[in-house]
N, C-alpha and C positions, 0 to 999 in steps of 0.2 A: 504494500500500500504506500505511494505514493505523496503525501500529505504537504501542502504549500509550507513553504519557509515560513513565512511569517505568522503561520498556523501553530506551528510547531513554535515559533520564537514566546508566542504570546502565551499557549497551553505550559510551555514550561514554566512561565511566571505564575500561573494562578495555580498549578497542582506541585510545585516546587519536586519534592523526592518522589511523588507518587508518580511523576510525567512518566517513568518506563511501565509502571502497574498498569496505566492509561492507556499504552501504547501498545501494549503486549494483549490487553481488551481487543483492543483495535484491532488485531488478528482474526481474533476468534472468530467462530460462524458468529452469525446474527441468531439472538435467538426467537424463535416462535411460541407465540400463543396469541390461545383464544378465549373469547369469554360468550357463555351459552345464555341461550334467551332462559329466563326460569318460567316463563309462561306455557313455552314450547315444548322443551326437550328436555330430556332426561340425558345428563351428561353419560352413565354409565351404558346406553344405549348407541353412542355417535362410531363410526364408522373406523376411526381411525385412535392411536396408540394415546393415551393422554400421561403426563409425569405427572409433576408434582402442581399442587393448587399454587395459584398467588395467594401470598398470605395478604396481601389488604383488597382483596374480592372475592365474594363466596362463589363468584359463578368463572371464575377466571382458572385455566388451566393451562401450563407449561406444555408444548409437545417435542417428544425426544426428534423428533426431522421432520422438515414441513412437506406434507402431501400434498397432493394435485385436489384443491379444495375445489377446482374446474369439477372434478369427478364426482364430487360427496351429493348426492338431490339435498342434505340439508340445508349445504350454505346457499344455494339459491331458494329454498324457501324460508332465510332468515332463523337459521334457528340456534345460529352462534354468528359470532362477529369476529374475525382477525382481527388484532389488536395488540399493539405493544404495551406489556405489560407494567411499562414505569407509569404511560398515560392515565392506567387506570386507578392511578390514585387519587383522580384529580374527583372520582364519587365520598371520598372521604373529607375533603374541603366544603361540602353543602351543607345546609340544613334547609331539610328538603320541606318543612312544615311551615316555614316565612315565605314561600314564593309562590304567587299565586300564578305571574305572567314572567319569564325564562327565555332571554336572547342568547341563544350559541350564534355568535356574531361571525366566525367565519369557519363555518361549520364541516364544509366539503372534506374527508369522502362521508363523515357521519359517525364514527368511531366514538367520541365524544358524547354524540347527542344521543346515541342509542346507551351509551353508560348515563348521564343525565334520566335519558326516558326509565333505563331500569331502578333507577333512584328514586324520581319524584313522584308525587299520588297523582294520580289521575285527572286530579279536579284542578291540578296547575297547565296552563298553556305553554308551551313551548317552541317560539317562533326558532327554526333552522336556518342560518342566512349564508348563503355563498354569494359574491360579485360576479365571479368568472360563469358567464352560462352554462356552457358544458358541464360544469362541474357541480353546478348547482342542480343538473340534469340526475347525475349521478349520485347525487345528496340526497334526492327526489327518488328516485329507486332504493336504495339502500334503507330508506325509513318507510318505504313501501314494504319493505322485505321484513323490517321489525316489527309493522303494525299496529301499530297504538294510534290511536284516535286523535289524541292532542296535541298533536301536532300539526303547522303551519308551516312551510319553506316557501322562501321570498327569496327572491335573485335583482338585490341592492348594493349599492354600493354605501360602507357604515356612516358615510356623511348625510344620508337619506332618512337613518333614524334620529337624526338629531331632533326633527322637527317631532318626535316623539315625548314629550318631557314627563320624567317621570311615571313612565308603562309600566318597568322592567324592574323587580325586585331582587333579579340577577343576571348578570352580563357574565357570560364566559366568553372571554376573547383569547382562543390559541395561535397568538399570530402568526402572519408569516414573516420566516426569518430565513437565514442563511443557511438552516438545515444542518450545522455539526455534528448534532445530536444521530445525523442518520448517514453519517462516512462509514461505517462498518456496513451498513444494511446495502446503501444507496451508490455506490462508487462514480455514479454523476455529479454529484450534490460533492465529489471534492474538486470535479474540472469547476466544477461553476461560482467555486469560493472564494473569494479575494476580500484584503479589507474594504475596500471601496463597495463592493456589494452589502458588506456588515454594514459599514455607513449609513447605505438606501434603506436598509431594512430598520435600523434604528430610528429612523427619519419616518419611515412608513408606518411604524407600530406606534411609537406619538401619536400619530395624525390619527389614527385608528383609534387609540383610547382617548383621545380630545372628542373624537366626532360623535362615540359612544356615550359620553359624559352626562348632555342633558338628559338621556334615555334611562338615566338609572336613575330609581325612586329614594327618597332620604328614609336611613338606615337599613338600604339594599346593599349589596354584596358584589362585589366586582372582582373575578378571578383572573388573571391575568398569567400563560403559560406559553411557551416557545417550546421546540428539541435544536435550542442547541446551547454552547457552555457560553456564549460570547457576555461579557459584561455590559458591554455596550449597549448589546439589546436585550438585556434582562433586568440586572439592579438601576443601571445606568436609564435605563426608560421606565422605569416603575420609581425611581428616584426625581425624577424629571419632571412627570405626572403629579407627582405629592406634591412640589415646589408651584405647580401652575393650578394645583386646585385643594385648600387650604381645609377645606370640607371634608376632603378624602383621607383616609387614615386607613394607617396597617392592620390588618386581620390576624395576629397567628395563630399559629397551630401547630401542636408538637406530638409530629407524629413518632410508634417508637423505634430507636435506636437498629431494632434489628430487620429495618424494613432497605437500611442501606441511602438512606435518601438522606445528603448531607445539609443540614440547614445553614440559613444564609442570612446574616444579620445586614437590615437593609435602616439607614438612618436610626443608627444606636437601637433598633428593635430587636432581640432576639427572636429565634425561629420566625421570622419573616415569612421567608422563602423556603424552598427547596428546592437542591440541582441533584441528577440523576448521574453520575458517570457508571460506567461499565462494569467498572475494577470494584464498584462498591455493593450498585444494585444489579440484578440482571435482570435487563433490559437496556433500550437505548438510551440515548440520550432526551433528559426533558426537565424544563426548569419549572417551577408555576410559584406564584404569588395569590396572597386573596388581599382583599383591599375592602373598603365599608365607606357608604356616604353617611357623614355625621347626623343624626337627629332622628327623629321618630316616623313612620312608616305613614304616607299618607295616601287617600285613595281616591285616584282621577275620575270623574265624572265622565260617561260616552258623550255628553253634550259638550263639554270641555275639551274632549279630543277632537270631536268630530273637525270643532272649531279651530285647534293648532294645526289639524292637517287640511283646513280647506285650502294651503296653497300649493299643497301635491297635484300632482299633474292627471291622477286618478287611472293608475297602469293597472290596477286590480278590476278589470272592465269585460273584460273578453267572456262569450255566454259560457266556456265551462266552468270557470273560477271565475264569473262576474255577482252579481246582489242575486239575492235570492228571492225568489216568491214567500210570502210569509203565510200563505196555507202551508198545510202539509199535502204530502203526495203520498198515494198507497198502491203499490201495486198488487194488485189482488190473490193472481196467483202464487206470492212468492208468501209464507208465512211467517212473519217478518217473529211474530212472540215467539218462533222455533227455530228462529235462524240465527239474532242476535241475542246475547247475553243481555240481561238486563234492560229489555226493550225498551225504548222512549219514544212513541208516534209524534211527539211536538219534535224528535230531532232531526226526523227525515222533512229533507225539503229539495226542491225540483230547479233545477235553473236549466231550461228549453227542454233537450231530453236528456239530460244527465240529470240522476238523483243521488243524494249525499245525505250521508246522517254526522250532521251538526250538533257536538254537545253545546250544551248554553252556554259556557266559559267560552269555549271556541269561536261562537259565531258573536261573543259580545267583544271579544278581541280584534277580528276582522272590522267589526265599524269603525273600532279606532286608530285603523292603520289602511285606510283605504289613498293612501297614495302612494304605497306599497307595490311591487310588482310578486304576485301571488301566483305561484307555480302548482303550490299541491296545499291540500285546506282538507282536517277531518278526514273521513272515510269516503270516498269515492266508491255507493253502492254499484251502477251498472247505469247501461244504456238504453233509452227506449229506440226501438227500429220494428215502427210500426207496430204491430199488435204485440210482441215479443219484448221481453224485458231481457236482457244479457246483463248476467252479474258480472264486476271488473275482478280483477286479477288481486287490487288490494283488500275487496271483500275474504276473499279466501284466502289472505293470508295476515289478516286481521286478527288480533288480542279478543277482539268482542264476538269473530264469530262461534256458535253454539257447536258441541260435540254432537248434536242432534241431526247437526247438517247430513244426510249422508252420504259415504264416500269410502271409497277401499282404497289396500295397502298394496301396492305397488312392489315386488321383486326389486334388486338394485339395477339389474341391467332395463329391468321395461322402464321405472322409474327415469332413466336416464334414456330411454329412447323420447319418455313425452318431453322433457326437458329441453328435446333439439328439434320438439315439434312434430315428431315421426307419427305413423298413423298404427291405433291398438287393435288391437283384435276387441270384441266385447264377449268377456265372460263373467258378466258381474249379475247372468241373469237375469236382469231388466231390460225394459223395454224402451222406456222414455225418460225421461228428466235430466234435472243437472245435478252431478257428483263430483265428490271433491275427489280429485289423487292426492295421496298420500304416501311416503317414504318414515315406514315405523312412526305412525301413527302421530305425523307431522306434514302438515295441508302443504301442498307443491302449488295447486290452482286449479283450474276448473276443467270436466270433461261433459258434453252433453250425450247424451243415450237417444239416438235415431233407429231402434229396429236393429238391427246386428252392425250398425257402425257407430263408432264413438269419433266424435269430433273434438281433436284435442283446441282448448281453448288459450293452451300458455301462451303468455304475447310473443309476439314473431320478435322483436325487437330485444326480446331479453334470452332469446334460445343458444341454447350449446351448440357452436359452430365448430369448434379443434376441441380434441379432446386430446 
């Protein structure tokens, strides 16, 4: 490994005798893990070898060599998450019972917001936000595949929520940075390192938590985390931050000793921070901070929002994610008290012919962010085309749908034939309807029953091309 001079000049200052333990890290594989949906799956059931737990996640697991997770039907029905394991400390930083409304401000690929979603009650909102569209595409899928209901992703840029004041009773911002943290993993991320890019990115993660500022509510929570060691963009920009906003005050927290995570006193504060190296934790590199806006928690009025964002330009418009009808819509033949968990008829609502079940946290969220551009909102039930209602793909691999649904268990190779879209044979017996596929008793997406053919319904856009 290859590592820039000036990479090396600057690490040996800050790790002084440990720089060879550092470097000799720096060899090693990269290691993997994952952490399982606990709504879905049964760890002891998944497909492939698991070590040892993370010790600060119950659902988090070590694997001795990374497999062709392309291959597994679970990871495409969401029912564990790759994830580096140091990130996942960032669920022990919450207190998940003060937040009612949750901006993961740059959210993309979703690692984060799906540990959030496994953290927080149900009854909190949690807007997903990526800039980059692609990737916010991919944010949009990926929280498709976890399926929780509470959630929102927007594809903004974080100067957009400014005109939000006071929504957010927590801002997670994992910014982007120069990537240090991911030289062993990522062997791009050391051609593309240079100080000059540490620079931009310290300059970029300011601007980023300046932009986020007015959006966070007084005595909300602001956590602030990078993967990489640089000072510049860690202490150095959470340092920065405090001095331009007099309000904000350090949060810490001491987590223990044997989890490997070295704390980082930031303006005379002990345990501040925490930075991740290799040689201490296993896993990559990753820094985070929590932070707190001074005073007592107050609660925005929808008429008061409505009014700070009347000068968005109203991007939340388009008829599938645009306003909704405020009847409800029922579709008759689908048996909605047998299909979803916990039914609510006030939460489905119809916008042209897409119908979606809106909790009331949810849809009282969106009135106050309607100059927002809103990609994916709530449960996206299905599509009316003509007399037929078609359930969507996030129904079925949704937290709220019912075990009553019915639907069979899939072998692994057929399992992986509907996953690339191939055509089944039908031996399930029946004649008509829609049934779920299943891989060990864990929903893949929808198959209709026509007479002896079964029409696989997995989206074309999300199927196994190389295996």
């Amino acid at each position: 490994m290859n590592l820039p001079v000036a990479f090396l000049s600057r690490i040996s200052t800050q790790l002084g005798i440990e720089t060879e333990a550092f470097l000799q890290a720096l060899k090693a594989e990269p290691v993997t893990s994952v952490r399982f949906h606990a709504l879905k799956a049964n760890p002891e059931n998944a497909d492939f070898v698991k070590g040892e737990k993370v010790e600060w996640n119950p659902n988090g697991y070590y694997l001795p060599e990374r497999p062709s997770f392309t291959a597994d039907p679970w990871f495409h029905a969401g029912a564990y998450y790759v994830q580096e394991a140091s990130s996942m400390i960032t669920a022990l930083f919450l207190e998940p019972e003060r937040y009612d409304c949750v901006l993961d401000a740059c959210a993309a690929p979703g690692g984060k917001t799906t540990l959030l979603l496994d953290t927080l009650p149900e009854s909190t909102v949690l807007i997903a936000n990526e800039v980059i569209k692609s990737r916010a595409g991919i944010l949009a899928e990926n929280l498709t595949r976890w399926g929780n209901p509470n959630v929102i992703v927007t594809n903004n840029d974080p100067q957009d929520f400014s005109r939000l004041s006071g929504l957010f009773d927590l801002i997670l911002t994992d910014a982007p940075c120069s990537g240090e943290g991911m030289f062993r993993k990522d062997k791009d991320s050391i051609k593309e390192w240079s100080p000059e890019n540490v620079a931009i990115c310290s300059a970029r993660q300011r601007r980023i938590l300046n932009d986020l500022y007015p959006a966070l509510n007084s005595g909300g929570h602001l956590i602030y985390s990078t993967c990489t060691y640089s000072p510049e963009e860690n202490t150095q920009s959470v340092t920065l931050f405090l001095e331009e906003h007099p309000d904000m005050e350090l949060y810490p927290l001491v987590l223990p000793r044997e989890y490997g995570m070295l704390p980082v006193k930031i303006a005379g504060v002990e345990n501040a921070a925490y930075q991740c190296f290799p040689h201490h934790c296993r896993g990559e590199g990753f820094f985070i901070c929590r932070l707190r806006k001074k005073g007592e928690k107050t609660e925005v009025s929808e008429v008061e929002s409505r009014e700070k964002n009347s000068g968005g330009k109203g991007k939340n418009k388009d008829k599938k994610f645009g306003n909704f009808e405020k009847n409800t819509f029922q579709v008759t033949e689908f048996p909605w008290e047998k299909w979803i968990n916990h039914f609510n008829p006030r939460c489905i609502k119809s916008a042209d012919e897409y119908v979606f079940y809106l909790l009331p946290q949810v849809e009282a969220v969106l009135a106050r962010i309607i100059s927002l551009r809103v990609i994916k909102k709530g449960l996206l039930l299905g599509k009316i085309q003509g007399k037929d209602f078609i359930p969507s793909h996030e129904l079925a691999l949704s937290t709220l749908i019912s075990p009553e649904v019915p639907g069979i268990n899939l072998p692994c190779k057929t399992a992986i034939q509907y996953l690339m879209k191939s055509d089944l044979d039908n031996e399930t017996g029946l004649e008509k309807g829609w049934i779920l596929a299943k891989y060990k008793d864990v929903n893949l997406g929808w198959i209709k029953i026509a007479g002896n053919r079964l029409k696989n319904h997995f989206p074309i856009h999300w199927r196994i091309r190389n295996l």
